[in-house]
C-alpha positions in Angstrom: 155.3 11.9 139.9 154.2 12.4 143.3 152.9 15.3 144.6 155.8 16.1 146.9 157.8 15.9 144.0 156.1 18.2 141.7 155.7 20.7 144.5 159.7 20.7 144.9 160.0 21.2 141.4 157.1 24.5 141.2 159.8 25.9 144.4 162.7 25.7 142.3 161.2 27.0 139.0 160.0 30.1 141.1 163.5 31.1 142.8 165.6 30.6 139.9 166.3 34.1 138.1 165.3 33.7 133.9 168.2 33.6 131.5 167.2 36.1 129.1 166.0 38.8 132.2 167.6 42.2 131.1 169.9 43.8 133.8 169.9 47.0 134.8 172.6 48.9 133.4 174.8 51.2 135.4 174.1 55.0 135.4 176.7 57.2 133.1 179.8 59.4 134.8 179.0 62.7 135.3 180.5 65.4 133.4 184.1 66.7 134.3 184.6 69.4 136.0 186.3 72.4 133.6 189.6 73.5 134.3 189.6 77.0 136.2 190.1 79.7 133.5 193.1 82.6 134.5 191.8 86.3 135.3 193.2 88.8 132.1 196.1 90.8 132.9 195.2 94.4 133.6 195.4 96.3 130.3 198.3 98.1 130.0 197.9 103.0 130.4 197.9 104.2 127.5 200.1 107.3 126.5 198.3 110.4 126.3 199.3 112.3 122.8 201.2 115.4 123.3 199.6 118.4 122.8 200.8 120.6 119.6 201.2 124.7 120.0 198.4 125.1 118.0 196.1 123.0 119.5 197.5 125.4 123.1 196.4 128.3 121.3 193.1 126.8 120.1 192.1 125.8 123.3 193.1 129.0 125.2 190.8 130.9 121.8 188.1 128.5 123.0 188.2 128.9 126.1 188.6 133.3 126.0 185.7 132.6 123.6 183.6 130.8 126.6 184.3 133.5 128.9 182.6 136.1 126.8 179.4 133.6 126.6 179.3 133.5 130.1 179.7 137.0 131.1 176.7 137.5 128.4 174.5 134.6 130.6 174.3 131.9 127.3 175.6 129.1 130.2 174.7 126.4 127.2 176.7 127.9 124.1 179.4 128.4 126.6 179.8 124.7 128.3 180.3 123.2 124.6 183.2 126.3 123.7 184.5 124.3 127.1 184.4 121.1 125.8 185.6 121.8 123.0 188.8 123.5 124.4 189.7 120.7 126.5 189.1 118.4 123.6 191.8 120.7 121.8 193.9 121.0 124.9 193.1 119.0 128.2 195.3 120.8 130.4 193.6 124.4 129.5 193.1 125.6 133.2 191.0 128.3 131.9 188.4 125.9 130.3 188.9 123.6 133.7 188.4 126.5 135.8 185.5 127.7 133.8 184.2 124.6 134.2 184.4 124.1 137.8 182.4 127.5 137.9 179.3 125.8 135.9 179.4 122.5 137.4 180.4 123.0 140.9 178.3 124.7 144.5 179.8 127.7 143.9 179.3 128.1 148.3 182.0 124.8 147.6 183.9 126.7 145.5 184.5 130.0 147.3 183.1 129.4 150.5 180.8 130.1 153.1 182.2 133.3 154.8 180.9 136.3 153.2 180.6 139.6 153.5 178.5 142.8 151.6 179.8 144.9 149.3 178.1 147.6 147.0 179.4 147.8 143.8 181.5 150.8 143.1 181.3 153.3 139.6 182.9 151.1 136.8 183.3 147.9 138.3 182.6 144.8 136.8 182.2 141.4 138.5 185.9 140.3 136.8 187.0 143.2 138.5 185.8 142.9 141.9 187.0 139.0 141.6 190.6 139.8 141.1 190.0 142.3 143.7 189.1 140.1 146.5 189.6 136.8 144.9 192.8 137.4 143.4 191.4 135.9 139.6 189.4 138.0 137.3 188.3 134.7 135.6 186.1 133.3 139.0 183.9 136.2 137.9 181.0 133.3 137.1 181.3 132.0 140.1 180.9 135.0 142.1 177.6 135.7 139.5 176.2 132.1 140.7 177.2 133.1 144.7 175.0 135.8 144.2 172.3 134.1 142.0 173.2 137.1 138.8 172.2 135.2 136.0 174.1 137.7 133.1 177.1 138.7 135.4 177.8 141.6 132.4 174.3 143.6 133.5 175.7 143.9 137.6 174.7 147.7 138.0 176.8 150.2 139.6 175.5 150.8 143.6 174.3 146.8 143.6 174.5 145.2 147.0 176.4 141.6 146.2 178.3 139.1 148.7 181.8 138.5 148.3 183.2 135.6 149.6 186.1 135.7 152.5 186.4 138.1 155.4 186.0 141.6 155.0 189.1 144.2 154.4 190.2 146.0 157.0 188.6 149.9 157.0 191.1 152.3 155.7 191.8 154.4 158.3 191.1 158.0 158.2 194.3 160.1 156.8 195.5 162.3 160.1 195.1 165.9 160.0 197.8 167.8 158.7 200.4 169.3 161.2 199.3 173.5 162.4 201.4 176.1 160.2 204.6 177.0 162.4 204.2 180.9 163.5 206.1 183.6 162.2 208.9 184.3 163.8 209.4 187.0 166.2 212.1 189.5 165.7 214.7 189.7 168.7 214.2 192.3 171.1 216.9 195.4 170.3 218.5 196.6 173.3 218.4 200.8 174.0 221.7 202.4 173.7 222.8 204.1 177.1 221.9 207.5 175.6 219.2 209.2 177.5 217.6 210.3 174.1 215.4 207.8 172.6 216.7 206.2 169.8 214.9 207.1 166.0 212.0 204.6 164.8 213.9 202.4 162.5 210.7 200.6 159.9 211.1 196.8 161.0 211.4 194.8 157.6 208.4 192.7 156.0 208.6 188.9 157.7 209.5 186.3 155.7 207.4 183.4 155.4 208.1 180.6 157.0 209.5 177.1 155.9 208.9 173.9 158.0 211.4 171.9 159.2 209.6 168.8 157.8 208.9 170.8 154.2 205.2 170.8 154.8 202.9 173.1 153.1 203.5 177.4 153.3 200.7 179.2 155.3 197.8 179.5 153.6 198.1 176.0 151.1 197.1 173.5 154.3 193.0 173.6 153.5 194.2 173.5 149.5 196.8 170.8 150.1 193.9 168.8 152.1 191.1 169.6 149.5 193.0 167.9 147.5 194.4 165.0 149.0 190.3 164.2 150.4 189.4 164.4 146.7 192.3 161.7 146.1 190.9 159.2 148.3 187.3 159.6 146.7 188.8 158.8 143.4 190.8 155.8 144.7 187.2 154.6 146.2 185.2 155.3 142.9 188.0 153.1 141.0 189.7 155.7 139.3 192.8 155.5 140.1 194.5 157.6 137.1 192.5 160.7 138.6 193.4 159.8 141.8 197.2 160.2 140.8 196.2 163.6 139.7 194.8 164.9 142.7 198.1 163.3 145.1 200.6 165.4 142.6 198.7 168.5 143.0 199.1 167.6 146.6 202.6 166.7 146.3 203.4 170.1 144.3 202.4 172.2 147.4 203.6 170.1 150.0 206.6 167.5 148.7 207.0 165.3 152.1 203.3 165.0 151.8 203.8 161.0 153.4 200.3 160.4 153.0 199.8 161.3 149.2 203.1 159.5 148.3 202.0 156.0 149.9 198.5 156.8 148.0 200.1 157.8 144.9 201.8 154.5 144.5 198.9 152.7 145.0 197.1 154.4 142.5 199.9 153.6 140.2 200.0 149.9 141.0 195.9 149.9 139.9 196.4 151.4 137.1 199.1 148.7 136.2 196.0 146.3 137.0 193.6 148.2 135.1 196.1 148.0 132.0 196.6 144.5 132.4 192.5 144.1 131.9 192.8 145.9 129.0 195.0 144.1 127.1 193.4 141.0 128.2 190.1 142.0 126.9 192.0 143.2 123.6 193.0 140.2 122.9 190.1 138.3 123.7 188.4 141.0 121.2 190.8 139.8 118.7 190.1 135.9 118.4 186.4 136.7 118.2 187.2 139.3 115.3 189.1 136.9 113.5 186.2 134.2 113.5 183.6 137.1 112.8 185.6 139.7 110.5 182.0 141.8 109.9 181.3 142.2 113.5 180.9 145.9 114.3 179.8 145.7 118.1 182.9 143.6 118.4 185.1 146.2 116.8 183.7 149.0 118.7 184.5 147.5 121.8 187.9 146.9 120.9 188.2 150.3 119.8 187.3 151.5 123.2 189.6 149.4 125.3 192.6 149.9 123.0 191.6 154.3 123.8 191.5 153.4 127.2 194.9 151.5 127.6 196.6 154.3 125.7 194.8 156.8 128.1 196.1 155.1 130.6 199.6 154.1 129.9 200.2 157.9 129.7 200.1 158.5 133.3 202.9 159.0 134.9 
């Protein structure tokens, strides 16, 4: 063979792909892509249960009971009596209020606006918060406005804030009208005889009655004695002496305006004062019935059962 030849031949031998040369093989599919998967439907409210009378009256029990831990400071023992009554009954507003006392910024809850007032001879923070706040229950609020940590020791002649604008003063009663003066016997004309005529005794004047029925001569310092000594009363929150000090008025002078208008509003007090009471009694009786052998318990009730009957006497 020639050596063109055989160089032809090495050309082809080198271009010419082998038989047996493995091919490459072609790279797998990628996974599919998952179908999206649908969003759950919303669940469905569920009912609340109704709530049975008995588990009403074990709620409100709870919650009277968590009022008395409060007023006595023990915050702690008092917030589980809470959420215990609103387990028992959910819509308690006494428990929710009670809580919202604990919880909340009691400057929130009542306000900013203030104003001082000095705690009067028997009152109580429950008293001066249905005074002013209209609810004897916000009385642990008003504790935490004023940073009282037992609102049950607040001492009579203690400077507090109360929330809200101050009451008007009460203006000063007006002074009782002057006596009317006796009147003056007509003048007796002299008979036309010269001789002067014999000295007849005049007769003993009677006293005099007012046209507007106020008091005889003589009763107005008595009548006003009285009726100042009223007012004091009203002020120290005794209003049941108070009405006892406007009768004796009344009884001397019976268009006495004044000590009528008072009267009455001694009266409605009193109604309050009552209404306390039997609050109080029958939050003293749930907590006698859960502690039978309590004997500060039934002393207390004792006392407030005298003083309702003292009360509903006045007439």
């Amino acid at each position: 063979m020639s050596p063109t030849l055989a160089a032809a031949v090495w050309l082809a031998a080198c271009t010419t792909p082998a038989p047996d040369a493995p091919q490459e093989a072609p790279p797998p599919p990628g996974p599919a892509a998952a179908p999206p998967v649908p969003a759950p439907p919303p669940p469905e409210p569920t009912a609340t249960a109704p709530v049975s009378p008995s588990q009403v009256q074990q709620g409100q029990r709870l919650a009277l009971a968590a009022v008395e831990m409060l007023e006595q400071g023990h915050e702690e023992q008092a917030l589980a009596e809470i959420g215990r009554a609103l387990q028992a009954d959910p819509g308690n507003r006494l428990a929710q209020s009670l809580l919202r006392q604990v919880q909340a910024d009691p400057q929130q809850l009542l306000g900013r606006e203030s104003f001082s007032y000095r705690v009067q001879p028997g009152e109580s923070l429950s008293r001066i918060a249905g005074r002013f706040l209209n609810d004897v229950h916000l009385f642990y609020a008003l504790a935490r406005y004023n940073d009282i940590k037992v609102p049950r020791q607040v001492q009579e002649g203690q400077l507090i804030r109360v929330p809200g604008k101050a009451p008007p003063p009460t203006p000063a009663p007006p002074a009782p009208p002057p006596a009317p003066l006796p009147h003056s016997a007509p003048a007796v004309s002299a008979p036309a005889a010269t001789e002067p005529p014999p000295a007849v005794p005049s007769p003993p004047a009677a006293a005099p009655e007012s046209p507007r029925g106020g008091a005889a001569p003589g009763d107005e310092a008595l009548v006003s004695q009285h009726y100042r000594r009223g007012l004091a009363l009203m002020a120290q929150q005794k209003p049941a002496e108070a009405i006892g000090a406007f009768d004796a008025v009344l009884e001397r002078d019976p268009q006495h305006a004044n000590a009528k208008l008072r009267r009455a509003q001694a009266l409605n007090q009193v109604g309050a004062l009552i209404r306390l009471l039997e609050n109080s009694i029958r939050r003293l009786d749930a907590q006698i019935a859960q502690e039978p052998g309590n004997a500060s318990l039934k002393a207390q009730r004792a006392k407030a059962v005298s003083e309702r009957e003292r009360l509903l006497t006045v007439k």
